[in-house]
MILOKOL-615376 format. One record per residue: x, y, z of N, C-alpha, C, O, CB in turn. Coordinates in steps of 0.05 Angstrom, whole numbers, plus 5000, padded with zeros to 4 digits. Glycine has a CB too. Layout:
MILOKOL-615376
PT     nX     nY     nZ    caX    caY    caZ     cX     cY     cZ     oX     oY     oZ    cbX    cbY    cbZ
PT      X      Y      Z      X      Y      Z      X      Y      Z      X      Y      Z      X      Y      Z
...
end
This chain:
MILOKOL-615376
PT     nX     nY     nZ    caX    caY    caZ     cX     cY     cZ     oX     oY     oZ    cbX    cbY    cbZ
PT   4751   0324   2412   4752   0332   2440   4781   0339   2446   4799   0323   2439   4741   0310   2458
PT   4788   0366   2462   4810   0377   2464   4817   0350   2490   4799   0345   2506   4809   0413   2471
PT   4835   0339   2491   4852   0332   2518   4864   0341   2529   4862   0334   2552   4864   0318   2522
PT   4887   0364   2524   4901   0382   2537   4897   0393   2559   4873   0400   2562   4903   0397   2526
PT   4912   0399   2577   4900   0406   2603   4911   0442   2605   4933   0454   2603   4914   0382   2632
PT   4888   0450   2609   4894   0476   2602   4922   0485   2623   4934   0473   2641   4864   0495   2608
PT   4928   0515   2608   4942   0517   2618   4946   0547   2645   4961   0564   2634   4955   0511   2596
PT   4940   0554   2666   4945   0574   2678   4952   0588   2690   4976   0581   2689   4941   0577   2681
PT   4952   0608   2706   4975   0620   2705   4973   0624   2734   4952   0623   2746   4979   0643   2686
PT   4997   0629   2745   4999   0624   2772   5009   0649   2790   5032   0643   2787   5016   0603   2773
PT   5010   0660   2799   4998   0687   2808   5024   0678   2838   5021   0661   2855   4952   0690   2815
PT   5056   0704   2831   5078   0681   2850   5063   0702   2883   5060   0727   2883   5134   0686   2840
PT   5055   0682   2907   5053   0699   2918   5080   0710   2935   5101   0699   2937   5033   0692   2930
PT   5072   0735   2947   5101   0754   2952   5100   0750   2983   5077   0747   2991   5101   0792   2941
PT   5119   0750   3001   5112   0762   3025   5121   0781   3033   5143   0789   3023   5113   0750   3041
PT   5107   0796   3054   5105   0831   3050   5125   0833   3062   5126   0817   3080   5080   0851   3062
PT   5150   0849   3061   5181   0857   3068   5208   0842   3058   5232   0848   3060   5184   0855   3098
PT   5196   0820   3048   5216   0805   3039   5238   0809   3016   5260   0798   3013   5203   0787   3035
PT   5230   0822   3004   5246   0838   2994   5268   0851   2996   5290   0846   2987   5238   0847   2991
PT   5256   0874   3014   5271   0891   3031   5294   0884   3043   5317   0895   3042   5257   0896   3049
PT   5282   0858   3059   5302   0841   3082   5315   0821   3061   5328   0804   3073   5284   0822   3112
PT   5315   0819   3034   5336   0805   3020   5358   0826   3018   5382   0820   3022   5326   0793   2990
PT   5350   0853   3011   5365   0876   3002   5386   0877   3028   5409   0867   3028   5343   0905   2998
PT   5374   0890   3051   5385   0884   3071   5405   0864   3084   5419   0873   3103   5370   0883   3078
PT   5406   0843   3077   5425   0820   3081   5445   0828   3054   5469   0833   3058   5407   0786   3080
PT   5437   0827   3039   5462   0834   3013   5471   0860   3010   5488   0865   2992   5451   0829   2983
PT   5461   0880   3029   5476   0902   3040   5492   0898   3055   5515   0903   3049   5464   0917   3050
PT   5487   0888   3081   5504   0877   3100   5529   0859   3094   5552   0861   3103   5488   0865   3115
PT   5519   0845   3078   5539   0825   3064   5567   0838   3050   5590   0831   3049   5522   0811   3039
PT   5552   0861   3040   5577   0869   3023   5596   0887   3028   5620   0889   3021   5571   0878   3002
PT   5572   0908   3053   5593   0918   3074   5617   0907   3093   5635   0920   3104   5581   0927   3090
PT   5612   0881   3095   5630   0857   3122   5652   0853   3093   5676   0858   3091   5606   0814   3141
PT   5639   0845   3077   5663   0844   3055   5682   0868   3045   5705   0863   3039   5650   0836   3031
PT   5672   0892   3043   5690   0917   3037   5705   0923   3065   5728   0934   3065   5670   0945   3027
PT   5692   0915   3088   5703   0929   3111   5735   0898   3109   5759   0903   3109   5671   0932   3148
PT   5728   0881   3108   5749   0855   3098   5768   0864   3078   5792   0861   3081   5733   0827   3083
PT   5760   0873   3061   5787   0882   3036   5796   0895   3043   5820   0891   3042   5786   0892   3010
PT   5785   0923   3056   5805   0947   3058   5816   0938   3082   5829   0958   3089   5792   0979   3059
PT   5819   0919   3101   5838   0907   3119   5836   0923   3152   5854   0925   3169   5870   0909   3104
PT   5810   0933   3153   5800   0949   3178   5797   0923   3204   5800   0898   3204   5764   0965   3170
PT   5794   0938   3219   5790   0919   3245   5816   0897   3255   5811   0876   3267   5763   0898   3237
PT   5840   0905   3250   5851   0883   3256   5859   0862   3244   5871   0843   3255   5842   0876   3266
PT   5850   0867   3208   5850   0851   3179   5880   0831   3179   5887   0819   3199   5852   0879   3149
PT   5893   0829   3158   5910   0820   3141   5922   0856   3133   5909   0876   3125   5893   0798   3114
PT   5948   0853   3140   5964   0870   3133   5987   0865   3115   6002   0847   3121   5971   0877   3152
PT   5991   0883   3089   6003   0881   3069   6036   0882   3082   6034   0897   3102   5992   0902   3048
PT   6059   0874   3079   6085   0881   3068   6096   0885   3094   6095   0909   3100   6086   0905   3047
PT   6105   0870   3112   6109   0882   3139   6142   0862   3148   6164   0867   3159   6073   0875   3165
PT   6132   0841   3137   6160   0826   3145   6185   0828   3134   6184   0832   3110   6157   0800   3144
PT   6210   0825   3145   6234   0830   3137   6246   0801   3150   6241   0790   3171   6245   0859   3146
PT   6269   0794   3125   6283   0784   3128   6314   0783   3130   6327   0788   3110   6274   0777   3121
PT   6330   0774   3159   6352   0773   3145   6371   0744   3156   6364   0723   3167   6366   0803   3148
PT   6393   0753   3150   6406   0732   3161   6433   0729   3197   6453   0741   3205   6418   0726   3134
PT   6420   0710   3203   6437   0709   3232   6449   0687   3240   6434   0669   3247   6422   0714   3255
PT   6475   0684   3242   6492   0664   3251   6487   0651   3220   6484   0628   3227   6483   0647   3282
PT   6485   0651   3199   6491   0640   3180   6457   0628   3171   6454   0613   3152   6516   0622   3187
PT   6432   0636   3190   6404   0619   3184   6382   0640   3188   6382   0656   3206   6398   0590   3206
PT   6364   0638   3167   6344   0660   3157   6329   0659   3181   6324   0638   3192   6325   0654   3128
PT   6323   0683   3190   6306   0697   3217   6291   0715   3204   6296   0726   3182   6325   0714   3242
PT   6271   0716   3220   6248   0733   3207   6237   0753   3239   6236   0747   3262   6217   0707   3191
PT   6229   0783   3223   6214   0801   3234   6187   0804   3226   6183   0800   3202   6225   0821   3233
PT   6168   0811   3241   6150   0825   3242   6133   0841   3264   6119   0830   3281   6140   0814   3233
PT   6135   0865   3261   6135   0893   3279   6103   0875   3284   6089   0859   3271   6139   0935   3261
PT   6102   0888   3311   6070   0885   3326   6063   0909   3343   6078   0928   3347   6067   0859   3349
PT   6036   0904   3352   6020   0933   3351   6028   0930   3394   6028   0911   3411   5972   0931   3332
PT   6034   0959   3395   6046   0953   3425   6024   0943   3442   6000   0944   3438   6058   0980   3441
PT   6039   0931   3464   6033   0917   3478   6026   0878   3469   6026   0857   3482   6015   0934   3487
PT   6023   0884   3447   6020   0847   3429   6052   0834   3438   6074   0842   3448   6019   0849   3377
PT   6040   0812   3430   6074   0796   3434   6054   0769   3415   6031   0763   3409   6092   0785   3482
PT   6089   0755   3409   6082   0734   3388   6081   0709   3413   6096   0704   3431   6110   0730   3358
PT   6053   0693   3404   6053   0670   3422   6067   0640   3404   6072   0620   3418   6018   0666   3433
PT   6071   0637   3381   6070   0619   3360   6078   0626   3333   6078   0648   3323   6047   0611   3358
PT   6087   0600   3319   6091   0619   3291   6090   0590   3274   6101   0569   3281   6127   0641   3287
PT   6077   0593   3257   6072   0566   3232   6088   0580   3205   6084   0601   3193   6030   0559   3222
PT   6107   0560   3202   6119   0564   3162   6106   0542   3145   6106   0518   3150   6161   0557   3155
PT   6097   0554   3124   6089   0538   3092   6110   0538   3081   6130   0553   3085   6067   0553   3070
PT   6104   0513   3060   6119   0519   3031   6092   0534   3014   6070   0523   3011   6132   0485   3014
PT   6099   0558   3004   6077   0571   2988   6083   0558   2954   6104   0554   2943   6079   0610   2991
PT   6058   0555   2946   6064   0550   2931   6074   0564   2896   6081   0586   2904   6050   0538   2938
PT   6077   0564   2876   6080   0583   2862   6058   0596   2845   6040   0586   2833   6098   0577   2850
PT   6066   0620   2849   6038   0634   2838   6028   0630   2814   6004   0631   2809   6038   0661   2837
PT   6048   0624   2795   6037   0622   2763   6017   0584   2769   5994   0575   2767   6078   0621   2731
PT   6032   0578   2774   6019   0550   2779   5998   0536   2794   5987   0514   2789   6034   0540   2787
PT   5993   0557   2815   5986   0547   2832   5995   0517   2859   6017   0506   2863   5970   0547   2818
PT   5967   0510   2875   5981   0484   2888   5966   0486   2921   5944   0498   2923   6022   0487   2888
PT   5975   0478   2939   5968   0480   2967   5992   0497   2976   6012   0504   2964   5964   0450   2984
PT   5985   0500   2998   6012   0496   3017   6012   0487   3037   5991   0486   3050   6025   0516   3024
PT   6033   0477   3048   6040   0455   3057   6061   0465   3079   6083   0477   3078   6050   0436   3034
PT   6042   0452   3103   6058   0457   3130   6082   0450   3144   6081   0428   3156   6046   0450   3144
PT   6105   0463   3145   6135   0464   3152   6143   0460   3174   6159   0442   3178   6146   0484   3147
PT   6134   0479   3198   6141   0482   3216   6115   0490   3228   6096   0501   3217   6161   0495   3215
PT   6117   0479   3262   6096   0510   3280   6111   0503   3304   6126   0483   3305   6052   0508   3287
PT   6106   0520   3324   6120   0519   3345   6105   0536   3362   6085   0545   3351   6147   0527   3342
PT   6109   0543   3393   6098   0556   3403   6110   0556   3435   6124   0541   3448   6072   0549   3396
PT   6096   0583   3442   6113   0591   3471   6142   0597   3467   6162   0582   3467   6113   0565   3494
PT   6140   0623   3462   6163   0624   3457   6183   0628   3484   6175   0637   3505   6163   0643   3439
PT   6213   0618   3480   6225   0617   3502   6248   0651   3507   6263   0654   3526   6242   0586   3501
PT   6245   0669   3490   6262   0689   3488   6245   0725   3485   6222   0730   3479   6280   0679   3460
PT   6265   0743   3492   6242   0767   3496   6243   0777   3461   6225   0791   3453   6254   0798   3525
PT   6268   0769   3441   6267   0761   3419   6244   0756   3393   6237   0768   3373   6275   0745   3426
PT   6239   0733   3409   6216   0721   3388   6194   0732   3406   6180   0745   3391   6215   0684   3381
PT   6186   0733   3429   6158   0750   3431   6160   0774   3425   6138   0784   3428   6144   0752   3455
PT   6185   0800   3413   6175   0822   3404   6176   0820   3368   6174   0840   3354   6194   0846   3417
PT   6177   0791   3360   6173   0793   3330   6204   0775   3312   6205   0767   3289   6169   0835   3321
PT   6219   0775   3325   6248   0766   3308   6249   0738   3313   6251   0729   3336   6279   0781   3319
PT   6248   0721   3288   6255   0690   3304   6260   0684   3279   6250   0692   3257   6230   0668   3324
PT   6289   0656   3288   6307   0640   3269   6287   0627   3254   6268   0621   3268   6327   0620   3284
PT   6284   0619   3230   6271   0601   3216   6277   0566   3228   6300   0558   3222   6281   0607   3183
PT   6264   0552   3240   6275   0523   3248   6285   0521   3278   6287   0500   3291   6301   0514   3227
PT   6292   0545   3287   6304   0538   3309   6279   0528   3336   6264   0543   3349   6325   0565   3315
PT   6282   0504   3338   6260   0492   3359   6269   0509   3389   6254   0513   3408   6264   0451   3361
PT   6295   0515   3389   6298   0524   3415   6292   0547   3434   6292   0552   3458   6316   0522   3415
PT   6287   0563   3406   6263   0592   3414   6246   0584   3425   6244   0598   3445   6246   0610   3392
PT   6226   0564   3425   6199   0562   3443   6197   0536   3450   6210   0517   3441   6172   0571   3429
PT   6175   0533   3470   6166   0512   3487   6159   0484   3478   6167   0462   3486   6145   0521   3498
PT   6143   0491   3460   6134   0469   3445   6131   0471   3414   6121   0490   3404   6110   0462   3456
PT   6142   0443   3397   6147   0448   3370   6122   0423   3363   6126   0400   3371   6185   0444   3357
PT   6099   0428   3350   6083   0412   3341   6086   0410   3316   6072   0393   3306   6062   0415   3347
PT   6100   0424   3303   6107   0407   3278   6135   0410   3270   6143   0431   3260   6089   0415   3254
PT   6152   0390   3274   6185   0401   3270   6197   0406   3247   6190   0392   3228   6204   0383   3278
PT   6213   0422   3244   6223   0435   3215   6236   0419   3201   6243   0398   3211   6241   0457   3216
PT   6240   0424   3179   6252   0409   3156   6277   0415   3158   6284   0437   3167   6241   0415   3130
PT   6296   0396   3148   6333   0401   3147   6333   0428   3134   6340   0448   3146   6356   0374   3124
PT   6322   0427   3107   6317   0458   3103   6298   0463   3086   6287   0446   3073   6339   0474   3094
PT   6295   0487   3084   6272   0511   3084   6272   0516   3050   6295   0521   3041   6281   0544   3106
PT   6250   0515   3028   6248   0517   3007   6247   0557   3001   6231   0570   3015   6224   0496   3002
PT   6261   0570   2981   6260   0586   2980   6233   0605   2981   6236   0628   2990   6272   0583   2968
PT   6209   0596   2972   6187   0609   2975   6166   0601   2996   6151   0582   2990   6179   0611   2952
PT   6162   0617   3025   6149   0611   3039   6121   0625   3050   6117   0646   3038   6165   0607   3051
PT   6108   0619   3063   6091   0629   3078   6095   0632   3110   6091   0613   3125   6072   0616   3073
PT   6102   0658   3119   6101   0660   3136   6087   0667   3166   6095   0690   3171   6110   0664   3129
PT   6072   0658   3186   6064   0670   3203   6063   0671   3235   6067   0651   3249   6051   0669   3196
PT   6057   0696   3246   6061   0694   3267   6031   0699   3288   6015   0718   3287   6083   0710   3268
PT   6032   0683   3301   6001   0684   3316   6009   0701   3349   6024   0690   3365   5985   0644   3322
PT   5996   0731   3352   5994   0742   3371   5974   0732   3399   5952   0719   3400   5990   0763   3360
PT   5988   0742   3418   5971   0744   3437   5938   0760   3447   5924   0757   3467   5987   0749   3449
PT   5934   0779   3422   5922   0784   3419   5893   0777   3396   5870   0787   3393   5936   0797   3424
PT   5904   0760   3386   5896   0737   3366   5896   0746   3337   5879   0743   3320   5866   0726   3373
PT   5922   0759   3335   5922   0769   3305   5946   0745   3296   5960   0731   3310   5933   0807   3300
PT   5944   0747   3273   5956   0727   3256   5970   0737   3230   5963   0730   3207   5935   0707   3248
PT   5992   0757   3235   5999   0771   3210   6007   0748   3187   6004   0726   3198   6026   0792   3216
PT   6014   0746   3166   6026   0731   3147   6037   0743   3124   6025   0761   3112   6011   0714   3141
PT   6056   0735   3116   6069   0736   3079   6078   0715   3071   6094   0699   3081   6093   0755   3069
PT   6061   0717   3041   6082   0691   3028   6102   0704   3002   6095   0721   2985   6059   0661   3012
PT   6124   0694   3004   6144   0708   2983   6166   0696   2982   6179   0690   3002   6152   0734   2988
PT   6174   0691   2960   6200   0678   2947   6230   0696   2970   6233   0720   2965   6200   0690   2903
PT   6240   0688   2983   6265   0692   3009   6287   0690   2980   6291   0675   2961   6270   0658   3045
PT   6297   0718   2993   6330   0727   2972   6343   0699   2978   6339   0681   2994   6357   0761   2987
PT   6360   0706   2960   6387   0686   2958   6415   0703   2988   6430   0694   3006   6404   0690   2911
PT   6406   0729   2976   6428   0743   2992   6411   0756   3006   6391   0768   2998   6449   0762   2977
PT   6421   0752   3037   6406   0772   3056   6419   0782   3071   6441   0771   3071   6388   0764   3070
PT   6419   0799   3087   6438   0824   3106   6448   0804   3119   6434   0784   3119   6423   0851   3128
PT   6472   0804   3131   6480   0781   3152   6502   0796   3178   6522   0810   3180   6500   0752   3131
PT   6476   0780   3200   6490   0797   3228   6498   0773   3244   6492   0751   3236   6466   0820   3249
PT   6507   0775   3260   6519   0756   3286   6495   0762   3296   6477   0778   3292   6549   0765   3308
PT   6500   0734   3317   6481   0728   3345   6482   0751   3355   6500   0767   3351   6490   0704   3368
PT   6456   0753   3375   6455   0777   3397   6464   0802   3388   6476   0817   3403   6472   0771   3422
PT   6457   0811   3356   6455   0838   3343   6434   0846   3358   6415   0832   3356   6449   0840   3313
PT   6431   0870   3376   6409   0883   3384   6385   0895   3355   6391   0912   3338   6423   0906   3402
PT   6355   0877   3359   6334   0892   3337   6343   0915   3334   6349   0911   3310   6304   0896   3345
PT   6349   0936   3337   6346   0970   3324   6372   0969   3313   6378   0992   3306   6341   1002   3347
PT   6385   0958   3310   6401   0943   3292   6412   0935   3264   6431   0941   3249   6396   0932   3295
PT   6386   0916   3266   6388   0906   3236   6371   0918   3219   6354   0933   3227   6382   0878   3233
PT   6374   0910   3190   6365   0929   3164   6349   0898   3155   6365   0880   3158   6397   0948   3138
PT   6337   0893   3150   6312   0870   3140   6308   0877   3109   6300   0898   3100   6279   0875   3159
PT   6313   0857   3096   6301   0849   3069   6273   0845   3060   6260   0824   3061   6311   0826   3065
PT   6261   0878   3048   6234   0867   3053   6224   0871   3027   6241   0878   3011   6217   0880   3077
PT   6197   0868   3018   6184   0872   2986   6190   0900   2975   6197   0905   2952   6149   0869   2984
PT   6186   0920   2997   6197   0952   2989   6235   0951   2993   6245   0973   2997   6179   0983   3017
PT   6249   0935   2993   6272   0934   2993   6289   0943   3029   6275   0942   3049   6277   0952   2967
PT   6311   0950   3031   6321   0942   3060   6300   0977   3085   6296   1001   3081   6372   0944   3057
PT   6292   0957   3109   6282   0971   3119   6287   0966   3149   6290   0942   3155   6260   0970   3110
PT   6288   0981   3163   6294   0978   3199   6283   0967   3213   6262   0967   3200   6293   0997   3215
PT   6276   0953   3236   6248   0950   3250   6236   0968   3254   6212   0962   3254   6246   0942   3270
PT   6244   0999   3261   6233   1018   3268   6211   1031   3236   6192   1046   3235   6259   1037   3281
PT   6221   1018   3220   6213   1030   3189   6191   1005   3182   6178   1003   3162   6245   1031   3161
PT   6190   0984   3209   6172   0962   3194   6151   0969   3205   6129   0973   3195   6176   0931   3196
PT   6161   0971   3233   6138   0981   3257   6120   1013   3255   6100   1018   3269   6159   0985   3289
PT   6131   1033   3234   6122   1051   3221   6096   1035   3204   6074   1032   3213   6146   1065   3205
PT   6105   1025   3179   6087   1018   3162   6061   1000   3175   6039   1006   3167   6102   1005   3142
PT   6064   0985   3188   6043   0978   3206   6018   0991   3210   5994   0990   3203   6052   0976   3226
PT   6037   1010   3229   6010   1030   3246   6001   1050   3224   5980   1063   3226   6024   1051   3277
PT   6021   1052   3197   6001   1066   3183   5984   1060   3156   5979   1075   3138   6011   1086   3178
PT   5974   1021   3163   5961   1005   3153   5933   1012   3166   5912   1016   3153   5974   0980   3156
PT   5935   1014   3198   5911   1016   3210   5903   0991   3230   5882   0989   3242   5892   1020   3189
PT   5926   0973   3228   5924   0952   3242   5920   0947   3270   5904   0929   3277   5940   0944   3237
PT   5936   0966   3288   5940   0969   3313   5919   0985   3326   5917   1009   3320   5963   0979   3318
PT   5900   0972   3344   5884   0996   3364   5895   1013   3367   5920   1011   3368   5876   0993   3390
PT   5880   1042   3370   5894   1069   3384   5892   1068   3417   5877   1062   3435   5876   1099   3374
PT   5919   1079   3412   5930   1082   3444   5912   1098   3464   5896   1116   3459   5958   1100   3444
PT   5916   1086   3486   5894   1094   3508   5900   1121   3513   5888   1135   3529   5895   1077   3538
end
């Protein structure tokens, strides 16, 4: 006498569109993701910040799309690329107190640019950082990159159109940062 319990076969049932509407979601999916890489809508923008030096302490630019202004700004220590790691929060501050740092230019550390410092800076600043600045419009540009040893060096109260900024494509104007921006695609078109 066989004991085995037979064996049969099971018939998967389907439901009718489901398919479709998997296709559909993993269409969608991959469009929100391509429209994300190529950096549309307001994305992550490549290569925009410049650095240089003022009164003897690293200040940073980054051009914004008109009418934006910077409300805040958080520094990392980034970590190194071959290695990997976290990064690790330096500074943030916010409200800024100068017309300065809301069109994009602010001292690395200096608490006295803005209102409130919720996380206070370090005596000093590790050469490779992460930088960012949070708009009023709720953009959040950033770079992280190893900061020259040697950087342009201006006195206090150099007027921005000014200075020449240390940047990944090498020395550039604000007017030359605020170019590359708008022809990232970052900035709404003008009314």
């Amino acid at each position: 006498m066989d004991t085995r319990i037979p064996r049969t076969r099971h018939r998967r049932r389907t439901v009718p569109g489901r398919g479709r509407r998997r296709a559909a979601v993993v269409l969608l999916w991959l469009c929100c993701l391509s429209q994300t890489a190529a950096h549309c809508g307001g994305g992550q923008v490549e290569d925009v910040f410049g650095y240089v030096e003022i009164d003897g302490r690293t200040a940073v630019y980054t051009p914004l799309c008109p009418g934006d202004e910077v409300r805040g700004v958080r520094v990392y220590a980034a970590p190194d690329p071959e290695r990997g790691g976290d990064f690790v929060p330096l500074w943030e501050a916010e409200g800024p107190t100068t017309d300065a740092v809301r069109q994009g230019l602010f001292v690395l550390g200096d608490d006295s640019q803005f209102q409130t410092v919720t996380r206070p800076a370090p005596a000093d600043f590790p050469r490779r950082l992460s930088v960012h600045a949070d708009t009023a419009r709720g953009w959040s540009p950033g770079e992280a990159r190893e900061r020259p040893a040697d950087l342009p060096r201006y006195p206090a109260g150099t007027p921005l159109a000014e200075l020449t900024f240390d940047t990944v494509q090498g020395p550039r104007s604000a007017r030359q940062l605020q170019e590359a921006l708008e022809r990232q695609g970052a900035c709404p078109p003008a009314d």
